[in-house]
C-alpha positions in Angstrom: -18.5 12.3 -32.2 -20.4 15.5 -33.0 -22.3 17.3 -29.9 -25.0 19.2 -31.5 -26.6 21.9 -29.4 -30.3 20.7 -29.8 -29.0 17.9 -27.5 -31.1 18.0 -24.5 -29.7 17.9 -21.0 -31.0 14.4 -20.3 -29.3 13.5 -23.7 -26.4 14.7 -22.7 -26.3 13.1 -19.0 -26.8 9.7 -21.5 -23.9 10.3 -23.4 -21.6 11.3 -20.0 -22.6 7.9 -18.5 -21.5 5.7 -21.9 -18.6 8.2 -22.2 -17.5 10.1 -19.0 -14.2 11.5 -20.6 -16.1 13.1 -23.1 -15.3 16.7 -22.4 -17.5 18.3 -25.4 -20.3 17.3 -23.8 -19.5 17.9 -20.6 -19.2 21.8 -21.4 -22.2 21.7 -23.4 -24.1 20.3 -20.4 -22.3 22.7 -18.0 -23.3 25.8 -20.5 -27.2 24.6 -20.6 -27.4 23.7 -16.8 -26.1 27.5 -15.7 -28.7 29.1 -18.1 -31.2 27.8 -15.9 -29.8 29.3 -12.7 -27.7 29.6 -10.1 -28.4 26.3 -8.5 -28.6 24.2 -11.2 -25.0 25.9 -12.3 -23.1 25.1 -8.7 -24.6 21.4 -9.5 -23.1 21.2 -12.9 -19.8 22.8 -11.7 -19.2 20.1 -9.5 -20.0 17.6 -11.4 -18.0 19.3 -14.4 -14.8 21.0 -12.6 -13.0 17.4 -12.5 -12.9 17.0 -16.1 -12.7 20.5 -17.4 -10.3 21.8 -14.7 -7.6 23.2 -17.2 -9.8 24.5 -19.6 -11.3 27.9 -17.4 -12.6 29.5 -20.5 -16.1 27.7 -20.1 -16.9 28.5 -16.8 -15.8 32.0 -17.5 -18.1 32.2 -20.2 -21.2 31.1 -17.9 -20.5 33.3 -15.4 -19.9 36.3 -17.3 -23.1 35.8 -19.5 -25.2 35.0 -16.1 -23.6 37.7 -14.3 -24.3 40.2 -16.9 -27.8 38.6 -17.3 -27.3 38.0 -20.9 -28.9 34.7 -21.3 -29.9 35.6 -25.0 -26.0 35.2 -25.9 -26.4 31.4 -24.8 -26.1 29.6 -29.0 -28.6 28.5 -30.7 -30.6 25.4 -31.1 -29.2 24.8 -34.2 -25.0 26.0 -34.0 -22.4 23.2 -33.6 -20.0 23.2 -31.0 -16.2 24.3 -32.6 -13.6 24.7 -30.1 -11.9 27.2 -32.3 -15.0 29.6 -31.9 -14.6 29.1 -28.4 -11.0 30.2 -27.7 -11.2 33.3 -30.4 -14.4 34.4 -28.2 -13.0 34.0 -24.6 -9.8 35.6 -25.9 -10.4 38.5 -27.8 -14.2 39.0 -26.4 -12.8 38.8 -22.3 -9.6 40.0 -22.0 -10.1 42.2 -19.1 -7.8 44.2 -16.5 -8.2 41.6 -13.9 -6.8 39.0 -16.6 -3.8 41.1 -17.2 -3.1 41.4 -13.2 -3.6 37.7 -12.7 -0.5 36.6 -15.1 1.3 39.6 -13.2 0.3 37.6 -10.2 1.1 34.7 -11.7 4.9 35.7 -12.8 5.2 36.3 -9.0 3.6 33.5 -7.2 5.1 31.1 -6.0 4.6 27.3 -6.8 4.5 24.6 -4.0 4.5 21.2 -4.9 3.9 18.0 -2.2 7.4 17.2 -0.8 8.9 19.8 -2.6 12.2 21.2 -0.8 11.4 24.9 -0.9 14.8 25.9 1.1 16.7 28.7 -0.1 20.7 28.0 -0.2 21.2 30.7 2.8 18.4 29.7 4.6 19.6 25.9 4.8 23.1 27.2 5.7 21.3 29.1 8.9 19.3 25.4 9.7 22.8 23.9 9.4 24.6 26.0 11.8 22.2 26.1 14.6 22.3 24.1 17.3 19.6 21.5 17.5 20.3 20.1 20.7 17.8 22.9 22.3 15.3 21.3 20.3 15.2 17.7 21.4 17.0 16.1 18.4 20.5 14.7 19.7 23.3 16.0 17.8 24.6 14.1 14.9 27.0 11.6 16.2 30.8 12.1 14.6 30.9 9.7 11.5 33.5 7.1 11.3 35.0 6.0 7.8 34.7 2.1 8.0 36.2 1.4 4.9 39.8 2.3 5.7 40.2 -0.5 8.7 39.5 1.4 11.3 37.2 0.1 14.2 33.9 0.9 14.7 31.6 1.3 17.5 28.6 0.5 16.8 26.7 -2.1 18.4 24.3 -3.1 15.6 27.3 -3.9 12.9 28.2 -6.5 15.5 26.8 -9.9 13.5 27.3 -13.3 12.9 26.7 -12.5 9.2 29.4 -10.4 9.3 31.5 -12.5 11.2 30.8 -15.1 8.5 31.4 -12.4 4.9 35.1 -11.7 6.7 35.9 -15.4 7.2 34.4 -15.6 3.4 36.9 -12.9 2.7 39.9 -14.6 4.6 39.9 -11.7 6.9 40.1 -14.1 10.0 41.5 -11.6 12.2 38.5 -9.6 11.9 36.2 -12.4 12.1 37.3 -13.4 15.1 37.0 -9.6 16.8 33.3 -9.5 16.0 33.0 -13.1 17.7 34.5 -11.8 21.0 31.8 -8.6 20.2 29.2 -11.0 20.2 30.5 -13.0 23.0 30.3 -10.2 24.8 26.7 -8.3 23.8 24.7 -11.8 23.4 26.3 -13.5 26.9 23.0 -16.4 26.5 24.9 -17.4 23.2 28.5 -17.7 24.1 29.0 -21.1 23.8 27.6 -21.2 20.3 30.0 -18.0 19.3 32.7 -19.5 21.2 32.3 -22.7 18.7 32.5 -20.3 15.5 35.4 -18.4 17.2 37.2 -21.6 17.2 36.8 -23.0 13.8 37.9 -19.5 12.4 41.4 -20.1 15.0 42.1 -23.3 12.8 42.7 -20.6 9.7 44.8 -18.4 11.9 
């Protein structure tokens, strides 16, 4: 698809709606909406800014034109739009000192990205060595390793599910530890563990 510059703005606004990714024509439209003013540029910016956001060199080129109040410079009726043309203008023709200092800027900003971890190694190192406590958070409770047999003492492990993957296991022994556990935290249900409990004594 060829946008020619003759295209009128309500031509244009036509060809948006049957093809909204068209991003030719958005600039086009952008570039003959700020010739006619500010306010009509601000409208066209917003409506524009969504689909043009990478490519700055467009909106630089309205603003520099308007700002300099060189409307004349706008192309003619007749010129067809080349994006090559485009990027050996803005490049050569506005390369100014602010450009230079903004990619100095840019070489020292710093990027922050949503959920990014943007801890440097000493400065976790000082987060890991405080104490916490102070701030409301209890402190990390000592970690047991549960895979080498030795007990453990938290409630919430305590299940008939796992009662039933040691008797799966022939670890009967162990399944009937968690049964006295249970037992002992669900007292309403005793009778019911104290059933289980006893079919795992017949393996014993």
């Amino acid at each position: 698809m060829e946008v020619r510059k003759e295209n009128s703005i309500a031509g244009l606004e036509k060809l948006l709606e049957a093809y909204p990714w068209y991003s030719i024509a958005r600039k086009e439209l952008f570039l003959k909406m700020s010739a006619m003013g500010e306010e009509y540029r601000r409208d066209a910016l917003h409506r524009a800014v969504l689909y043009l956001y990478p490519d700055y060199s467009v909106f630089r080129r309205a603003y520099i034109l308007a700002s300099a109040g060189r409307q004349d410079d706008i192309p003619g009726e007749d010129a067809v739009y080349s994006p090559e043309v485009e990027e050996q203008e803005t490049g050569a023709g506005f390369g100014t000192v602010s450009e230079t200092a903004e990619k100095a800027d840019a070489s020292n900003r710093k990027v922050y990205v949503v959920g990014g971890d943007y801890f440097m190694p000493e400065e976790l190192k000082n987060v890991q060595s405080q104490d916490l406590s102070s701030l409301g958070v209890p402190a990390p409770a000592s970690r047991t390793s549960y895979g080498d047999g030795s007990d453990f003492t938290d409630e919430a492990f305590y299940t008939e599910t796992l009662a039933r993957i040691y008797a799966d296991q022939e670890l009967y022994d162990r399944a009937n530890e968690v049964y006295e556990k249970l037992i002992l935290l669900y007292p309403e249900k005793s009778a019911y563990f104290a059933t289980l409990k006893k079919d795992i004594k017949k393996h014993l």
